[in-house]
RODO-2510 file (C-alpha; in nm, 4 decimals, decimal comma):
residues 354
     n   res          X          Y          Z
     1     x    10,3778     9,0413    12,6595
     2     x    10,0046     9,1458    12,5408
     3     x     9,7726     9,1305    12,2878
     4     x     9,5654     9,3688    12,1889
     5     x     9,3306     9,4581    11,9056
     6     x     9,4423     9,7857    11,6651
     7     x     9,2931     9,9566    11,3720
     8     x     9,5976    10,0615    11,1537
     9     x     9,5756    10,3836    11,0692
    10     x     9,8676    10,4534    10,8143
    11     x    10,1860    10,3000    10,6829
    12     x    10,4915    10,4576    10,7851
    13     x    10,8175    10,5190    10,5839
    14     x    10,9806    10,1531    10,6397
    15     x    10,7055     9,9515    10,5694
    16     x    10,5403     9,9194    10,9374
    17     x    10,1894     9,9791    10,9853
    18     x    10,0942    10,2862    11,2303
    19     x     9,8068    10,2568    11,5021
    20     x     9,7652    10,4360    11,8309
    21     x     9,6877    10,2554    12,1481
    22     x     9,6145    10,4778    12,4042
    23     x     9,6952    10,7858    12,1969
    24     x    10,1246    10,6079    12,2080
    25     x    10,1838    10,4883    11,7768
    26     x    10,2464    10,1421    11,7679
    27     x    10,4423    10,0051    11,4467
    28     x    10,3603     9,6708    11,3307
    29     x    10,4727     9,4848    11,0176
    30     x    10,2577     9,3431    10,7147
    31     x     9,9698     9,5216    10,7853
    32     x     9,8062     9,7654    10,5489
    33     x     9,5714    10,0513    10,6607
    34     x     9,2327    10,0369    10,7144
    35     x     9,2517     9,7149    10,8853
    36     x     9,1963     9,5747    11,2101
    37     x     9,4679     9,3478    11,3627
    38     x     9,5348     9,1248    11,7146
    39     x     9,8924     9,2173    11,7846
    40     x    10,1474     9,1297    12,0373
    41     x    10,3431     9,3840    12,2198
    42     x    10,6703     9,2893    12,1851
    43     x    10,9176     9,6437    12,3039
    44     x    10,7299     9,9536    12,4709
    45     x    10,9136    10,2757    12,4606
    46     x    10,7890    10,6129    12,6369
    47     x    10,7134    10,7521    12,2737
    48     x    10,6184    10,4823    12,0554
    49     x    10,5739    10,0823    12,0946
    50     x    10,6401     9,7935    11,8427
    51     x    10,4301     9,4818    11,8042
    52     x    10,3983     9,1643    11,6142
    53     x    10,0720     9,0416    11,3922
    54     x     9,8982     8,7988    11,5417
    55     x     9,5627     8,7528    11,3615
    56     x     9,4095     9,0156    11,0910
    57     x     9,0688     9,0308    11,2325
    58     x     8,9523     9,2673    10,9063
    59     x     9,1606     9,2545    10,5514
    60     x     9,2547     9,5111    10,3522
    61     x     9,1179     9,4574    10,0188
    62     x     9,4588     9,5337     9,9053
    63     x     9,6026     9,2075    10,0858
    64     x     9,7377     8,9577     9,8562
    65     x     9,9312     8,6258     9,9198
    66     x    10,3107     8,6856     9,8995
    67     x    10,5106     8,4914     9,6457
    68     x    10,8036     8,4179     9,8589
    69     x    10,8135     8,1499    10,0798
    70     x    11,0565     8,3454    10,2990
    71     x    10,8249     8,6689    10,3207
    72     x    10,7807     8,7578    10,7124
    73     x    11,0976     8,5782    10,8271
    74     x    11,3694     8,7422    10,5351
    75     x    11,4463     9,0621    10,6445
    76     x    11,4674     9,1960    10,2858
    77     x    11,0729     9,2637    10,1679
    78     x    10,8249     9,4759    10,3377
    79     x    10,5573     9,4681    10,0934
    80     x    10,4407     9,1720     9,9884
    81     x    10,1017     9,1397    10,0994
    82     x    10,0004     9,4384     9,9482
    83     x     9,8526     9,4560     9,5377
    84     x    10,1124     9,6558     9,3550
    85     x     9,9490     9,9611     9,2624
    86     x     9,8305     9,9939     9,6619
    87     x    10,2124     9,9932     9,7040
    88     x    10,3113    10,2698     9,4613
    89     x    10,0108    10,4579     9,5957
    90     x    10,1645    10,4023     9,9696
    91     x    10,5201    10,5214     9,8468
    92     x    10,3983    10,8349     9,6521
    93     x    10,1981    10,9032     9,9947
    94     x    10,5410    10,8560    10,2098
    95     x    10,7650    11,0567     9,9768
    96     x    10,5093    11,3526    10,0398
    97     x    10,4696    11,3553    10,4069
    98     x    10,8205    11,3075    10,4433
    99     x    10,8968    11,6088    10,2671
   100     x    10,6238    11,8078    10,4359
   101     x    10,7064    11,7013    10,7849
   102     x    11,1119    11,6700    10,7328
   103     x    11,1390    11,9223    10,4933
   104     x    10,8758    12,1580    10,6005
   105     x    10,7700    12,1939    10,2396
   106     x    10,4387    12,3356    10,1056
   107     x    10,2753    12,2771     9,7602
   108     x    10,5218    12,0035     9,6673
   109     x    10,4876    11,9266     9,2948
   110     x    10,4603    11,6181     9,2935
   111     x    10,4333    11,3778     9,0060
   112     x    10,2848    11,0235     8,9294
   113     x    10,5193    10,7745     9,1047
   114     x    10,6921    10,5638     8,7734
   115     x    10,6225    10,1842     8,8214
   116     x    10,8217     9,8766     8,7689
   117     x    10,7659     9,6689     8,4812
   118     x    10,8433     9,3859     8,6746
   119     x    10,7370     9,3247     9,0062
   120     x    10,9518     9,0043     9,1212
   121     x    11,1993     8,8842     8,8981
   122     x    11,3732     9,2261     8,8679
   123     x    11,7375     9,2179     9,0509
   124     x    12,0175     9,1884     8,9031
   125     x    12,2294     9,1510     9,1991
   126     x    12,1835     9,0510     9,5596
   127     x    12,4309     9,0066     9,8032
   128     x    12,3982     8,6558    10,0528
   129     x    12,6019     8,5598    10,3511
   130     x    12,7179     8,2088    10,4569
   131     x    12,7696     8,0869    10,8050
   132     x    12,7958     7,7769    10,9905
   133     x    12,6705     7,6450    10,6314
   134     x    12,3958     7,8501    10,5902
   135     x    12,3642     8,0667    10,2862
   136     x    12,0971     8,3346    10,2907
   137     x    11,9591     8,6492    10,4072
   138     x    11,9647     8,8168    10,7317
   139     x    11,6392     8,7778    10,9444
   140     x    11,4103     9,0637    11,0204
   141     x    11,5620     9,2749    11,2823
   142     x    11,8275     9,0098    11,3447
   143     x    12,1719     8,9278    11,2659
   144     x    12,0792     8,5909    11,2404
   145     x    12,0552     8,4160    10,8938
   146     x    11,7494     8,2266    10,7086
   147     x    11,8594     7,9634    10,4425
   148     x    11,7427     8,0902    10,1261
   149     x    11,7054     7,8690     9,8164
   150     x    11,5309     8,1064     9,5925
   151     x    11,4785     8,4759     9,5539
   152     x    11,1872     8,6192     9,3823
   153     x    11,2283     8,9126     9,3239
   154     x    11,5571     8,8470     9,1864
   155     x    11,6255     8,7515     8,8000
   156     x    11,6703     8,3882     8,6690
   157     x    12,0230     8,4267     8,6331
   158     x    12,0804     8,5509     9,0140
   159     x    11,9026     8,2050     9,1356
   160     x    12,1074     7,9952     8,9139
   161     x    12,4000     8,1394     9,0331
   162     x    12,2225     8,1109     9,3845
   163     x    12,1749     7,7274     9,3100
   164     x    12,5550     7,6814     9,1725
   165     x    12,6509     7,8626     9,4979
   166     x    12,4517     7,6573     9,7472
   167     x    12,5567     7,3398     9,5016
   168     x    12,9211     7,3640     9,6120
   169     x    13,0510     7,1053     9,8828
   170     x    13,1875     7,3293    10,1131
   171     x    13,1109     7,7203    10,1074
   172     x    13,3021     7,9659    10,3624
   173     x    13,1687     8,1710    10,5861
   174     x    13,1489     8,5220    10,4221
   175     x    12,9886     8,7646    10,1860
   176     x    12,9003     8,6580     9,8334
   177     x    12,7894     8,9298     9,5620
   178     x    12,5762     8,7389     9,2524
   179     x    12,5283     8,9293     8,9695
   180     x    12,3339     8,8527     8,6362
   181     x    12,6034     8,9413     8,4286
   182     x    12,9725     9,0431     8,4470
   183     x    12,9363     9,4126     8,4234
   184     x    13,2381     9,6093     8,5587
   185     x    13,2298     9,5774     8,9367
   186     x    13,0864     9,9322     9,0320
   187     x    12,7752    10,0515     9,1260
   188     x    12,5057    10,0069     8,9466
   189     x    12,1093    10,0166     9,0243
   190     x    12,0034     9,6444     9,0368
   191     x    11,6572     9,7281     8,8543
   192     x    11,7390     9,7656     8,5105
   193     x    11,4190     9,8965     8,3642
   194     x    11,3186    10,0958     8,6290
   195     x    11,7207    10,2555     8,6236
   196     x    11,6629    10,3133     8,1885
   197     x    11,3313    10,5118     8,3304
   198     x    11,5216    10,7192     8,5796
   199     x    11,8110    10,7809     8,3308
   200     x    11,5414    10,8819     8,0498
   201     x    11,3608    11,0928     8,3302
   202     x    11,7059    11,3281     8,4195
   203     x    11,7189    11,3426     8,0351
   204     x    11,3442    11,5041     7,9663
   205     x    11,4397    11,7467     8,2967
   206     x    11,7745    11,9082     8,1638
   207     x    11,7429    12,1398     7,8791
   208     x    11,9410    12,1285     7,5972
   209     x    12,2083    12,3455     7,4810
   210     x    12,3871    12,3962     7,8444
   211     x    12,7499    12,4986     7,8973
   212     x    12,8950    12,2394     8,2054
   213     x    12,7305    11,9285     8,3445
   214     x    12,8670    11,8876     8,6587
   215     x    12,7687    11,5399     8,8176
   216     x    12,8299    11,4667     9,1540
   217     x    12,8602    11,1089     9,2996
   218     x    12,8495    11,0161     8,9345
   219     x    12,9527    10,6517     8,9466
   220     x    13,0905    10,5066     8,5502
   221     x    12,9151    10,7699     8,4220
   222     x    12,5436    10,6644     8,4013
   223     x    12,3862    11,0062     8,4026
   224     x    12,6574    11,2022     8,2593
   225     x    12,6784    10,9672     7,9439
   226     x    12,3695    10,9972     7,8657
   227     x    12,3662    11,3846     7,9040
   228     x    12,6538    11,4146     7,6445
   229     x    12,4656    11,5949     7,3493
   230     x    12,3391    11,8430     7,5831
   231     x    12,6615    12,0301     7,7212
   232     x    12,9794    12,1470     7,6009
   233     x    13,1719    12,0447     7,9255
   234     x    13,0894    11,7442     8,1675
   235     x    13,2697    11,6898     8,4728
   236     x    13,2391    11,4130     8,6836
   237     x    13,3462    11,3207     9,0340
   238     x    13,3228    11,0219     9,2740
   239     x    13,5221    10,8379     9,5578
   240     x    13,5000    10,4803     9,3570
   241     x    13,8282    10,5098     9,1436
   242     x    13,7270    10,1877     8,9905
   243     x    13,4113    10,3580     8,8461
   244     x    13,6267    10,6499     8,7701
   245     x    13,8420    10,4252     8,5684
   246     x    13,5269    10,3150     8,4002
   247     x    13,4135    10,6351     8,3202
   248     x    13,7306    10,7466     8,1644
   249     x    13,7499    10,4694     7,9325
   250     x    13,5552    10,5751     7,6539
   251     x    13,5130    10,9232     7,7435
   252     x    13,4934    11,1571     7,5039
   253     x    13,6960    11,4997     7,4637
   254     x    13,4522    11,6845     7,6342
   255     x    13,4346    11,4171     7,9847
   256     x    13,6728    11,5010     8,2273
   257     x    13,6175    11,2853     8,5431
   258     x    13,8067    11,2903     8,8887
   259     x    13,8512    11,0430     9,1549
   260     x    13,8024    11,1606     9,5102
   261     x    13,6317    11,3076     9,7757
   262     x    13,3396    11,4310     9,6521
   263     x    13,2541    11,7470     9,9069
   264     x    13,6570    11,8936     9,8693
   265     x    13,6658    11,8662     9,4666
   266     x    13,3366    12,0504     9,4879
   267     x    13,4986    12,3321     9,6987
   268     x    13,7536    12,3411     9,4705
   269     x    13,4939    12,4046     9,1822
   270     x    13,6064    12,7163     8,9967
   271     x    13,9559    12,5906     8,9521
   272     x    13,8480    12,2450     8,8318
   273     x    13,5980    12,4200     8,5825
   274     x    13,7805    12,7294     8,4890
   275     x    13,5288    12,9965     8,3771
   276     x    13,2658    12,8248     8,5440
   277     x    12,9177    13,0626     8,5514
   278     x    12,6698    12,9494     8,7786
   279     x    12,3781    13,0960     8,5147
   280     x    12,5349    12,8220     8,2936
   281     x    12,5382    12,5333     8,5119
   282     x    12,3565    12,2145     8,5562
   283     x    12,4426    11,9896     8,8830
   284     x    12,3584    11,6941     8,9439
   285     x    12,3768    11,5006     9,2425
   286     x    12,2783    11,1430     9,3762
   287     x    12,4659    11,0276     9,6591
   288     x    12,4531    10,7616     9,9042
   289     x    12,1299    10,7057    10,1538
   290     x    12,3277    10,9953    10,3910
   291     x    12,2479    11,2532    10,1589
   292     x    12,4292    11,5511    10,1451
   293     x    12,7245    11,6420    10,3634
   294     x    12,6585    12,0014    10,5302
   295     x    12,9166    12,1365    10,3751
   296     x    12,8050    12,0252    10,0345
   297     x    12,4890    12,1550    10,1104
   298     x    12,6792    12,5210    10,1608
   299     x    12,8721    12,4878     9,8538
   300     x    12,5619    12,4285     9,6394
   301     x    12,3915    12,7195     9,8063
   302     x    12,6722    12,9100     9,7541
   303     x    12,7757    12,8332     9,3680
   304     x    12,3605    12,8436     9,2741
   305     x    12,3851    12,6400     8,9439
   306     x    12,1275    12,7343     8,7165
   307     x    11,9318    12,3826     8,7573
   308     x    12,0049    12,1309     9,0181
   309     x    11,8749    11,7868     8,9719
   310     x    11,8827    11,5729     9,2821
   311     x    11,8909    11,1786     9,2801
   312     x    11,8124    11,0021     9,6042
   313     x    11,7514    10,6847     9,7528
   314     x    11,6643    10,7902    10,0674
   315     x    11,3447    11,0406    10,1140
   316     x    11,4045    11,1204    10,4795
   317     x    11,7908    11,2607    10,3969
   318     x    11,6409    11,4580    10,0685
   319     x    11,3769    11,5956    10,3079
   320     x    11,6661    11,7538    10,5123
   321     x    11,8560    11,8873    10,2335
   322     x    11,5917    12,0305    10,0461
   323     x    11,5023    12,1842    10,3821
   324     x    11,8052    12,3959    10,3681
   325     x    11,8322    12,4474     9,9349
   326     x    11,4846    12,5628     9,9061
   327     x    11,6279    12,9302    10,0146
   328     x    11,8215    12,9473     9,7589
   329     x    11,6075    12,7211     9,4983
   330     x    11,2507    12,6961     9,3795
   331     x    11,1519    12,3141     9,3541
   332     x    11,0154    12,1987     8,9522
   333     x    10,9050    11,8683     9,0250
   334     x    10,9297    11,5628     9,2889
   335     x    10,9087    11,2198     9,0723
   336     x    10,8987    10,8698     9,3207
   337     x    11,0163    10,5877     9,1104
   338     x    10,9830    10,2346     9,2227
   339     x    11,3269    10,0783     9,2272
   340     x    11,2405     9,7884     9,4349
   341     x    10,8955     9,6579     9,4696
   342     x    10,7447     9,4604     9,7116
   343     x    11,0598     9,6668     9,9599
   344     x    11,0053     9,9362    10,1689
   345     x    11,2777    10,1335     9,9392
   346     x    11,2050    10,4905     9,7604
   347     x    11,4082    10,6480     9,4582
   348     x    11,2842    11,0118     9,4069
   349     x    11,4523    11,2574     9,1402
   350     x    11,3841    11,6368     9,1894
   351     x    11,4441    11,9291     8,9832
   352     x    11,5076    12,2558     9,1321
   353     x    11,6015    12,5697     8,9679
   354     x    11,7916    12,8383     9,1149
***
């Protein structure tokens, strides 16, 4: 292996600094751009190389000392070093060019990227493993475990039940989900405030007045709930029957939600929503980090609700869809929200209009 000295150029999408060596990108880890680094070459590939930090020759103003003891070895933060409004401005950066270079959009509306209110102490679940009597998180780029005591970016509650996990005389090997509180067992976001924000965000973007909310990949009900006053129909559907169940529980006359595969119940739109009219439509949509299935990308082009408002946790994936919808839709707005500082993750909600 080498060592060599970079000047890092950009942060990509991930969390990896960007410099060039010999006009080839190299990716290294907790570096910010603007500064110059001694790294080790540690995997060269025809296209690209990775290395490791070795020395930061010249800081980044924006370097700070990380709060977690773990930070470097943990697999879980990317952005710890870095002064939190650097990282929103980094995010909001990444969200763009991934839409311009994915997406091959122009003129993307973009708006102010919506902070945390908390910074660390903001989860309200994590998931550890055990093994061989370890209890922790998975290493960087390793299916290997580090012994974690204490997470800090997770809330009070999460570490005590941490502690009373790691407390117990004999823990086996598996997968153990600690929440802060005993909310049903479905998905939820695990950043309260920043989730309220996002919720209150959909809210301002839908008009009121509206016919039929239909909410894809709609979980318990989180968006649609909140969305009551505004429609005289909501429909929503998801694969989770136990958030289904959840959903139905106190739903109102006007809630009708379905359990199944989201992409056929779609197709089978006019006959779940009889005298559905597109003109009178909302849809919204957040699924999972895959984004939208081609063929739910057809039936959206196809139906053309009046407004489409699309949830995702995964910029590269809305890049490709939006790719494809923007023939059919003109893009309102493109809002970053910070779910999870001091990570390399993205939320982004956009509104599109057909």
């Amino acid at each position: 292996m080498r060592i060599v000295d970079l000047k890092i150029a950009d942060i990509a999408f991930g969390g990896k600094g960007v410099a060039r060596e010999n006009g080839k990108a190299v990716f290294v880890p907790y570096t910010i751009e603007g500064e110059t680094v001694s790294v080790e070459i540690v995997r060269e590939k025809k296209q690209f190389a990775e290395a490791e930090l070795v020395d930061v020759k010249e800081s980044s103003p924006h370097r700070v000392t990380p709060e977690c003891p773990y930070f470097g070895r943990c697999g879980g933060c990317a952005y710890q070093h870095i002064d939190y409004e650097h990282q929103l401005a980094i995010k909001w950066r990444q969200v763009r060019d991934v839409l311009q270079r994915i997406g091959k959009l122009k003129d993307i509306p973009m708006r102010p990227i919506i902070p945390s209110p908390k910074q660390y102490g903001y989860r309200s679940r994590i998931t550890v493993h055990a093994q061989d009597g370890v209890i922790g998180f998975f290493r960087r780029d390793s299916h290997r475990l580090i012994d974690i005591e204490r997470c800090p970016i997770s809330r009070d509650e999460v570490n005590r039940a941490l502690a009373e996990l790691r407390a117990q005389p004999q823990v086996r090997d598996g997968h153990y989900t600690l929440r802060a509180s005993s909310r049903p067992r479905v998905f939820s976001q695990t950043n309260d405030a920043v989730a309220n924000a996002l919720r209150d965000l959909v809210d301002n973007l839908v008009g009121p007045d509206q016919e039929l909310l239909i909410d894809a990949y709609c979980g318990a009900g989180f968006f649609a709930k909140a969305l009551l006053d505004k429609f005289e129909r909501v429909i929503g559907i998801d694969w989770d029957r136990f958030a289904i169940e959840a959903a139905r529980q106190n739903a109102t006359a006007k809630e009708s939600y379905i359990a199944g595969d989201v992409d056929l119940a779609f197709g089978q739109l006019r006959s779940i929503a009889p005298g559905f009219r597109s003109e009178e439509t909302t849809l919204l949509v957040d699924p999972p980090a895959t984004g939208l299935s081609a063929a739910m990308r057809k039936a959206i082009v196809d139906l053309a609700p009046a407004t489409l408002i699309y949830v995702s946790c995964n910029p590269a994936t809305l890049a490709r869809d939006l790719k494809e919808l923007q023939g059919k839709f003109t893009i309102n707005s493109v809002t970053p929200l910070d779910m999870f500082p001091q990570t390399a993750e993205i939320e982004v909600a956009v509104q599109l209009h057909a």
